[in-house]
LOSEBA-190997 format. One record per residue: residue number from 1; y, x, z of N, C-alpha, C in turn. Coordinates in Angstrom, 1 decimal, decimal comma, padded with zeros to 4 digits. Layout:
N
<r seq="NUM" n_v="Y" n_u="X" n_w="Z" ca_v="Y" ca_u="X" ca_w="Z" c_v="Y" c_u="X" c_w="Z"/>
...
! end
This chain:
81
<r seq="1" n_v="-027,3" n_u="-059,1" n_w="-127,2" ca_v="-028,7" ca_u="-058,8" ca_w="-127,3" c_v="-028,9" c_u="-057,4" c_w="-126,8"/>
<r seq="2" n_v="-029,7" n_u="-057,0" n_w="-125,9" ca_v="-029,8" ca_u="-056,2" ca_w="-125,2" c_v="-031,2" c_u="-055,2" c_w="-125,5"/>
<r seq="3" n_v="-031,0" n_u="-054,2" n_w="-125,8" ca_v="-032,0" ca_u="-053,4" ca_w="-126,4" c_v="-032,9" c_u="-052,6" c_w="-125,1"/>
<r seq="4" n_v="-034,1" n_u="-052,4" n_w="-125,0" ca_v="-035,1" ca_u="-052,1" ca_w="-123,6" c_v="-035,8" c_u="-051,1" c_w="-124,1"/>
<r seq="5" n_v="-035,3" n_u="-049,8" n_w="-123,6" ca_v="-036,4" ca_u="-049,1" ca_w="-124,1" c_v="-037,1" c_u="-048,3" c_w="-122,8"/>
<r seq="6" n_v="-038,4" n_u="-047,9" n_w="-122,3" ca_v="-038,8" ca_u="-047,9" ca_w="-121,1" c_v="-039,4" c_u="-046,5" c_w="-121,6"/>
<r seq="7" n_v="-039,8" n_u="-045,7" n_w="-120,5" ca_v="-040,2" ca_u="-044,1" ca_w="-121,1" c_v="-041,5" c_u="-044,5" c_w="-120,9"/>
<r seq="8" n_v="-042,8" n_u="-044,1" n_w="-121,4" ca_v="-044,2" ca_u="-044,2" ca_w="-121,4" c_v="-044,5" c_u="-043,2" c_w="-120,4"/>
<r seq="9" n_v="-045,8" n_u="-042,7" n_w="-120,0" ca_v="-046,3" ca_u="-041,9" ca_w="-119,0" c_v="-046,4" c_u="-040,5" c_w="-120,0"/>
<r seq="10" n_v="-045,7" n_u="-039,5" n_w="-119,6" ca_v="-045,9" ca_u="-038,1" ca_w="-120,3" c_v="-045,1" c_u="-038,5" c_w="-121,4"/>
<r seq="11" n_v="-044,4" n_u="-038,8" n_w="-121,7" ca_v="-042,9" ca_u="-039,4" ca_w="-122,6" c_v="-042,1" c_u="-038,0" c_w="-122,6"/>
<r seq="12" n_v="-041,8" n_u="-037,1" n_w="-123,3" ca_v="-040,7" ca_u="-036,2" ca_w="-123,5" c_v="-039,3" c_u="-037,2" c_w="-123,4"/>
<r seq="13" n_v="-038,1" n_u="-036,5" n_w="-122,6" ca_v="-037,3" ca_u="-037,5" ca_w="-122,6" c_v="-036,3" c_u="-037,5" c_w="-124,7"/>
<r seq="14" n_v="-036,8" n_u="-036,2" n_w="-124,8" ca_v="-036,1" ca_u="-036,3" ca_w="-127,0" c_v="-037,2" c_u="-037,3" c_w="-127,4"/>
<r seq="15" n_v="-038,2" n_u="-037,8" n_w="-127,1" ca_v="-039,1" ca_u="-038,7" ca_w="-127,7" c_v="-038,3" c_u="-040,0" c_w="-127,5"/>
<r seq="16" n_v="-038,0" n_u="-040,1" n_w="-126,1" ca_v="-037,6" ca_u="-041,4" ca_w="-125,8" c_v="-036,2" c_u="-042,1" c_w="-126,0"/>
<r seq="17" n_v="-035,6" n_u="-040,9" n_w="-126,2" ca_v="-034,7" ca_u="-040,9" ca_w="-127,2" c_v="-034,2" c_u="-041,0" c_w="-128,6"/>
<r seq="18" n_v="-035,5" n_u="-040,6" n_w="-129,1" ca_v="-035,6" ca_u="-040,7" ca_w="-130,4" c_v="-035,8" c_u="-042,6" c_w="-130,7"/>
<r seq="19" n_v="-036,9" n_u="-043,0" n_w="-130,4" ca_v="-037,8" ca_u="-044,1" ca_w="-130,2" c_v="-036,7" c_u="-045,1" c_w="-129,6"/>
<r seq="20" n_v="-035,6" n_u="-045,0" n_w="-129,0" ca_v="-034,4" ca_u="-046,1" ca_w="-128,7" c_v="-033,7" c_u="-045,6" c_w="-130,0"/>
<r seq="21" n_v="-033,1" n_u="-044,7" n_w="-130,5" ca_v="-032,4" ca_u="-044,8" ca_w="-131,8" c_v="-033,0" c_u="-045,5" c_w="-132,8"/>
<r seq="22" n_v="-033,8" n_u="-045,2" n_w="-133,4" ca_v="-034,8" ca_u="-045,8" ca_w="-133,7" c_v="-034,6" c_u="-047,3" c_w="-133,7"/>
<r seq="23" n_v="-034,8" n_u="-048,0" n_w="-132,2" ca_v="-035,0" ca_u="-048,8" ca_w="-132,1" c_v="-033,5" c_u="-050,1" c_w="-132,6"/>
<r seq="24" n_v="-032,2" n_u="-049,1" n_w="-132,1" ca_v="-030,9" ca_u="-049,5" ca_w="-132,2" c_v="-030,7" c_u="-049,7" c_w="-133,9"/>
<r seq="25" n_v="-031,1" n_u="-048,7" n_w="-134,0" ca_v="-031,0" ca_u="-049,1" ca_w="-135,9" c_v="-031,4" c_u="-050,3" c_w="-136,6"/>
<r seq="26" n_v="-032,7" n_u="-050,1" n_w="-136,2" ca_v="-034,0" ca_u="-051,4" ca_w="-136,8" c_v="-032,8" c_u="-052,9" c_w="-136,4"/>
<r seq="27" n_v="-032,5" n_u="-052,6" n_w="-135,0" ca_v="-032,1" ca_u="-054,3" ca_w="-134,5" c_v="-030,9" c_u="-054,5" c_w="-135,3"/>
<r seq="28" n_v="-030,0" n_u="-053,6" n_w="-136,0" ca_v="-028,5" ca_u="-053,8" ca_w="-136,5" c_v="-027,8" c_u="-054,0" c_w="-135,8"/>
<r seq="29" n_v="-027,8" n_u="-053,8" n_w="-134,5" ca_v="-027,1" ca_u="-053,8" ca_w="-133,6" c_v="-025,7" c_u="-052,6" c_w="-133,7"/>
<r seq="30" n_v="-025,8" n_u="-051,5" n_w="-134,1" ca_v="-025,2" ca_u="-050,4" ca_w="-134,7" c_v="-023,9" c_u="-050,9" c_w="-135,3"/>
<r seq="31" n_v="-024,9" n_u="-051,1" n_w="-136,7" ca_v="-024,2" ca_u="-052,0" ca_w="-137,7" c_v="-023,2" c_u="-052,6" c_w="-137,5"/>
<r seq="32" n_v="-023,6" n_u="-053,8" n_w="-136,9" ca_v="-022,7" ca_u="-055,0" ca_w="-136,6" c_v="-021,2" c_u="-054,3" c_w="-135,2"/>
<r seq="33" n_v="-021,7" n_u="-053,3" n_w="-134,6" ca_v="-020,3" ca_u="-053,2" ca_w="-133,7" c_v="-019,4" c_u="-052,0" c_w="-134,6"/>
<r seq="34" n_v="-020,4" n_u="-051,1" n_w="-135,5" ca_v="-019,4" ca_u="-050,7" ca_w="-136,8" c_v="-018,3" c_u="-051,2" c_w="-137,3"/>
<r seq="35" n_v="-018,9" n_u="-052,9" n_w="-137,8" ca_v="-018,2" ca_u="-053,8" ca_w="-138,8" c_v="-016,8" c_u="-054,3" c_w="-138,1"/>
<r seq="36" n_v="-017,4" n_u="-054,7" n_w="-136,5" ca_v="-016,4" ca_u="-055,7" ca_w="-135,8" c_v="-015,0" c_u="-054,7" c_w="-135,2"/>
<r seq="37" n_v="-015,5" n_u="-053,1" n_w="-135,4" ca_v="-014,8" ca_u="-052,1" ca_w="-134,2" c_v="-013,2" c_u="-052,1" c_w="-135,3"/>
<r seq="38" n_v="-012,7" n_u="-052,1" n_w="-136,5" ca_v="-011,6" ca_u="-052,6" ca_w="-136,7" c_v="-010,6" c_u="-053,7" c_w="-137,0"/>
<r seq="39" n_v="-011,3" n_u="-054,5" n_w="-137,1" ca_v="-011,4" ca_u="-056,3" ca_w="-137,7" c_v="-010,4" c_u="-056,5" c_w="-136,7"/>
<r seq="40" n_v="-009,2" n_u="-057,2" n_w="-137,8" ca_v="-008,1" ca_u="-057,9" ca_w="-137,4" c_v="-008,6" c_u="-059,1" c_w="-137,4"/>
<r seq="41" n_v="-007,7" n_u="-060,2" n_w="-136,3" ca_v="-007,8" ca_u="-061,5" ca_w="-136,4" c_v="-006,7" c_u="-062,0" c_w="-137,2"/>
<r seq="42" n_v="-007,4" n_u="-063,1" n_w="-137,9" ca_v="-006,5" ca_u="-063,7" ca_w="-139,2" c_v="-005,5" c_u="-064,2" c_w="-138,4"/>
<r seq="43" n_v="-004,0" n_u="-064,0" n_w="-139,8" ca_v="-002,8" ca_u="-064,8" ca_w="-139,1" c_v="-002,9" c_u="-065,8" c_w="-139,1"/>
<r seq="44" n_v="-001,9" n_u="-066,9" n_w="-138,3" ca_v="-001,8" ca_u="-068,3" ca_w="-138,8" c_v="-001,0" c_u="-068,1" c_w="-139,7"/>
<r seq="45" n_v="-001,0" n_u="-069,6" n_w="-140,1" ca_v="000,0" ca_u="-070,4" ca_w="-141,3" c_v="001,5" c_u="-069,8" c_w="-140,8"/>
<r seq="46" n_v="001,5" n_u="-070,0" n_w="-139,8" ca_v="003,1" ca_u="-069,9" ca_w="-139,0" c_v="003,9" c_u="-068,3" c_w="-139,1"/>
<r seq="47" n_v="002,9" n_u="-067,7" n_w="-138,6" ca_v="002,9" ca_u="-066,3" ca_w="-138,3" c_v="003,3" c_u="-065,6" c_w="-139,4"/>
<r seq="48" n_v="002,6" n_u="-065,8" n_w="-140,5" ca_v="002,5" ca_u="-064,9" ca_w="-142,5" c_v="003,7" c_u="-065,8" c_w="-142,9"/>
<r seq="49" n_v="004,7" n_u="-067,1" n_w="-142,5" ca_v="005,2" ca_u="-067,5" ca_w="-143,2" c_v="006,4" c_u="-067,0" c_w="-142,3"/>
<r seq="50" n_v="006,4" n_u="-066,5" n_w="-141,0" ca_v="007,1" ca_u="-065,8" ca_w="-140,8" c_v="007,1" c_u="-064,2" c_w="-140,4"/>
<r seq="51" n_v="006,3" n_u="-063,8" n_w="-141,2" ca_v="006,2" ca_u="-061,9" ca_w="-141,4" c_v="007,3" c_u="-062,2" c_w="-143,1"/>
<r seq="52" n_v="006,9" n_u="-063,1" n_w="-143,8" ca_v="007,7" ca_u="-063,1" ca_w="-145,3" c_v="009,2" c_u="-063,6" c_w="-145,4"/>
<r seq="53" n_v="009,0" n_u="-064,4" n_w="-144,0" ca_v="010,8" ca_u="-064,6" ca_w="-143,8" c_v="011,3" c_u="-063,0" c_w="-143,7"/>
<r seq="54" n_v="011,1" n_u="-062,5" n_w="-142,4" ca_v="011,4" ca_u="-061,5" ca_w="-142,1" c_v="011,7" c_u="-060,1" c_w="-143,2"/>
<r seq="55" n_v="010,7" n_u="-060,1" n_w="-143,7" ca_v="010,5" ca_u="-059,0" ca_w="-145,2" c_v="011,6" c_u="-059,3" c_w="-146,1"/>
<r seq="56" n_v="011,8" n_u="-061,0" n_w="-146,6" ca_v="012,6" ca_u="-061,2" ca_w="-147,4" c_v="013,9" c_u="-060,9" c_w="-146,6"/>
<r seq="57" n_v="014,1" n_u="-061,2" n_w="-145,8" ca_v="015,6" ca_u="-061,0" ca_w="-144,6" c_v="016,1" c_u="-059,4" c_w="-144,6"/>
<r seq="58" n_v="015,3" n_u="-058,5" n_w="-144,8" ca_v="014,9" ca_u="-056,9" ca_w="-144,3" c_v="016,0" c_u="-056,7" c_w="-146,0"/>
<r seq="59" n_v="015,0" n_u="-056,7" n_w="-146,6" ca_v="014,8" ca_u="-056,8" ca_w="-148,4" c_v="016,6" c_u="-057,0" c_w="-148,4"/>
<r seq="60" n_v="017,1" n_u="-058,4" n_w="-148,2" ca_v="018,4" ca_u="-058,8" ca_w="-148,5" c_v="019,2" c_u="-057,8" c_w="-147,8"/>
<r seq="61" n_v="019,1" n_u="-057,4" n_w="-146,7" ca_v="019,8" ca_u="-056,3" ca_w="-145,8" c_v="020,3" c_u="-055,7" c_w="-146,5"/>
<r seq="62" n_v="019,1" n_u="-055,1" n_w="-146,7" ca_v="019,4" ca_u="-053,7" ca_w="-147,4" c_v="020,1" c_u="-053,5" c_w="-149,0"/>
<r seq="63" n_v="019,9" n_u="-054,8" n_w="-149,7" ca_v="020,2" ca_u="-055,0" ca_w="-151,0" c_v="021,9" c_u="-055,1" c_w="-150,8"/>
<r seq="64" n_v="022,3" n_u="-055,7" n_w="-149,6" ca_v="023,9" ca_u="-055,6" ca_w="-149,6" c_v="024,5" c_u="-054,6" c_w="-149,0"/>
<r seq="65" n_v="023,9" n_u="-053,9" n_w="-148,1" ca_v="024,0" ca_u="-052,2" ca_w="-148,1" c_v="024,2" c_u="-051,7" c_w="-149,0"/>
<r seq="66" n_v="023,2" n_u="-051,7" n_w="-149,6" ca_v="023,3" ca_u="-050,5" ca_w="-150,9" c_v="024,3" c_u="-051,0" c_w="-152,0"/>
<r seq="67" n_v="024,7" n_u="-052,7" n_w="-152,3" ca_v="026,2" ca_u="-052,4" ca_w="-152,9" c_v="027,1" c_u="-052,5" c_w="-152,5"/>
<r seq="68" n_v="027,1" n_u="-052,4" n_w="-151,2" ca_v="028,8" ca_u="-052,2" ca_w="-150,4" c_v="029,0" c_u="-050,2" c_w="-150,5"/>
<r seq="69" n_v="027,6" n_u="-049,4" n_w="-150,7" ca_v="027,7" ca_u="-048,4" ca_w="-150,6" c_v="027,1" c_u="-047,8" c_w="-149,3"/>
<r seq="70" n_v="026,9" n_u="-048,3" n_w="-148,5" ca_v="026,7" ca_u="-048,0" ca_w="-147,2" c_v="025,5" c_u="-046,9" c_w="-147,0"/>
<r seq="71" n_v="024,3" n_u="-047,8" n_w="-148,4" ca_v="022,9" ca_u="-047,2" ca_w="-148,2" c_v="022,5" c_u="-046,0" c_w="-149,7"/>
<r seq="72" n_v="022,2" n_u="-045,0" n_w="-149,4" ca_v="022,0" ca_u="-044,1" ca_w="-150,7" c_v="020,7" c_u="-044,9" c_w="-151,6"/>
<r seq="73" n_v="020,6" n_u="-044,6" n_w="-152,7" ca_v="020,0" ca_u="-045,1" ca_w="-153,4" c_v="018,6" c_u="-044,3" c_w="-153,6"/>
<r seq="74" n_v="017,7" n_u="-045,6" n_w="-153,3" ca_v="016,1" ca_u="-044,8" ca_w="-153,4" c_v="015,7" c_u="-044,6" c_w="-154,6"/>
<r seq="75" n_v="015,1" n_u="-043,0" n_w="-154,7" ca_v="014,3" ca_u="-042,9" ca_w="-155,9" c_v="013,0" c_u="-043,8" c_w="-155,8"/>
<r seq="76" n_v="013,2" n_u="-044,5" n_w="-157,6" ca_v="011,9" ca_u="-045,3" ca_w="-157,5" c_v="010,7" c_u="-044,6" c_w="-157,9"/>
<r seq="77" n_v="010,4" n_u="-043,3" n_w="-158,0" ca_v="009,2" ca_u="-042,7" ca_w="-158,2" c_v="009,5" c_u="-041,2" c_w="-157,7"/>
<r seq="78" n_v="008,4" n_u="-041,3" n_w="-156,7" ca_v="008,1" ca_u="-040,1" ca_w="-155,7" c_v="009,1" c_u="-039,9" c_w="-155,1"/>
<r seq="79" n_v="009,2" n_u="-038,9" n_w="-154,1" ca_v="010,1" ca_u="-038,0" ca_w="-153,5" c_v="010,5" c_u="-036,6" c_w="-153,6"/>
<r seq="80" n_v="010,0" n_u="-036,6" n_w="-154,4" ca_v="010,0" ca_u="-034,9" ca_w="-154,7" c_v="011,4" c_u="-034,1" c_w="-155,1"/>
<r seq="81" n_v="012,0" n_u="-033,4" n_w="-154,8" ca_v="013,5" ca_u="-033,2" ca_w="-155,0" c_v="013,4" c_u="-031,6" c_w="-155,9"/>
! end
């Protein structure tokens, strides 16, 4: 949807500037490319059941790291030393 704004005869061009913001507002046009300008596309079924493979695979890694010794042990609250 395409917004038209035309300058009148003796139009200040800050009038006719004004009078298209104005007009961009009223339509929601603004709005709506606000909303869409971060919007991820949903995963599939396939995709989330393999991001949780993966995480739990990561997860295991590191859990047998850390009792062979390999991995130092995370503090579980903050970092602050």
């Amino acid at each position: 949807m395409a917004i038209e704004v035309k300058k009148k005869i003796g139009e200040t061009t800050r009038s006719l500037l004004r009078r298209f913001s104005r007009r961009i507002q009223q339509s929601g046009v603004l709005i709506r490319a606000r909303k869409s300008r971060f919007r991820e596309k949903e995963k599939s079924k396939t995709e989330r059941r393999n991001s949780a493979l993966r995480r739990v695979k990561i997860v295991g890694e590191k859990e047998k790291l850390r009792k062979l010794g390999l991995l130092e042990e995370e503090p579980k609250w903050g970092k602050r030393k």
